[in-house]
N, C-alpha and C positions, 0 to 999 in steps of 0.2 A: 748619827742615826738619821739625820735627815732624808738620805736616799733610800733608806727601808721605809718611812713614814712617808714618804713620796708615791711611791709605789702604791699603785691603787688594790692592787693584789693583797697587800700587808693587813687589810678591813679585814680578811678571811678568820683572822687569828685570833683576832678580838671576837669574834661571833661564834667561839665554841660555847660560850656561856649564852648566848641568848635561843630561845628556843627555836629550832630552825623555820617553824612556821613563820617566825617574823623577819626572817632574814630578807625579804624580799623589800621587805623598809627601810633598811640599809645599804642594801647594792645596787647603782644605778646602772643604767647602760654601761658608764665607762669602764665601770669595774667589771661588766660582764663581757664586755668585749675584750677587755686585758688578759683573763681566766681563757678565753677562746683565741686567745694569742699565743699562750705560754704551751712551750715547746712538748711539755708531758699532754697535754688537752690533745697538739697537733698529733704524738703517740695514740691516745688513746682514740681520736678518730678515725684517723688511718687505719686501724686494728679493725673498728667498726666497720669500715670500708671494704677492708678486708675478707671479712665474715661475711656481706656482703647485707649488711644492716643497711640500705641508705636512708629508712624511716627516722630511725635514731640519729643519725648523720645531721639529718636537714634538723631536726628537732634540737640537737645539741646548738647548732650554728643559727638557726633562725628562730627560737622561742625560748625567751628569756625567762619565762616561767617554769618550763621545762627543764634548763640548766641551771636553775637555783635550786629546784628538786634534787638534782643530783650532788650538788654542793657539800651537803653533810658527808655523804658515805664518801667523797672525794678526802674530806677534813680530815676524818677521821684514818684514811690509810694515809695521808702524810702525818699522820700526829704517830701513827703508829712505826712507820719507818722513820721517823726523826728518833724516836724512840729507840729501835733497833741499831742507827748511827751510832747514837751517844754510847750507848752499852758496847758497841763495837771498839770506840775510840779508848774506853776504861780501859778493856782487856786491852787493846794495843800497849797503853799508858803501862798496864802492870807486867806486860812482858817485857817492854821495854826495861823495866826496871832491875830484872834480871839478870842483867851484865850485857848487852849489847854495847855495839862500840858508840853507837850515838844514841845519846839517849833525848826522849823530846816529851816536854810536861805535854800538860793536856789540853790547853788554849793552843799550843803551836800545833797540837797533831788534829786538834778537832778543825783548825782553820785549816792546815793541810789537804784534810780529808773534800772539807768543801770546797776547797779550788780546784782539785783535782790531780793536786800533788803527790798524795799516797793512795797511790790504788795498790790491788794488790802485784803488780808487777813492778814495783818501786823497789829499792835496793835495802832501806827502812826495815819495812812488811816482808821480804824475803828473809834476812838476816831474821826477824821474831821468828816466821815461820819453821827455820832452820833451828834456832835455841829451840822451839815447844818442840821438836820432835825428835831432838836430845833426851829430854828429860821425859818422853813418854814410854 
């Protein structure tokens, strides 16, 4: 676990419990510069960019006050798509269980999932898809 405890980003996780007004006494530059490195940040500016927001642009990249504000409602839609993962990986897990030719517990399909090895064009996830529309 040292490489997740490494990661200055990992702070995020542990601050769902502290009120987010204090969160600003917890995240120093490096941790904020890390959140403005990581590739969904680079998405979601781009997007800004797009829209043609560049207030919000510079404000995300140069005010560190500013992007601790946004911090929560960020937590929050990864707490909620980690959510939506896991329940995805269950269902995978119980159709698998259904009689497919490879069947895969739930620690292999859930690390699967996050390396990038079952997506849904994968032979796995086709074959479930294939059984549930047998049986509907």
């Amino acid at each position: 676990m040292c490489h997740f405890y490494a990661n200055p980003v990992s702070v995020l996780l542990g601050l769902s419990s502290v009120d987010p007004e204090l969160w600003h006494n917890y995240l120093t530059a490096t941790h904020l510069n890390a959140i403005r490195s990581l590739p969904s940040m680079r998405n979601y500016v781009e997007g800004k960019l797009a829209e043609k927001d560049t207030e919000e642009v510079k404000s995300i990249l140069f005010d560190n006050g500013y992007l601790v504000s946004l911090l929560p409602q960020f937590v929050d839609l990864l707490e909620q798509q980690a959510k939506e993962l896991r329940e995805a990986v269950i269902v995978l897990v119980k159709l698998s269980e259904c009689g497919v030719k490879t069947r895969r517990n739930l620690g292999d399909l859930y690390l699967g999932v996050l390396m990038g090895e079952v997506t849904s064009q994968s032979p796995f996830v086709r074959e479930l898809l294939q059984l549930q529309r047998q049986y509907m």
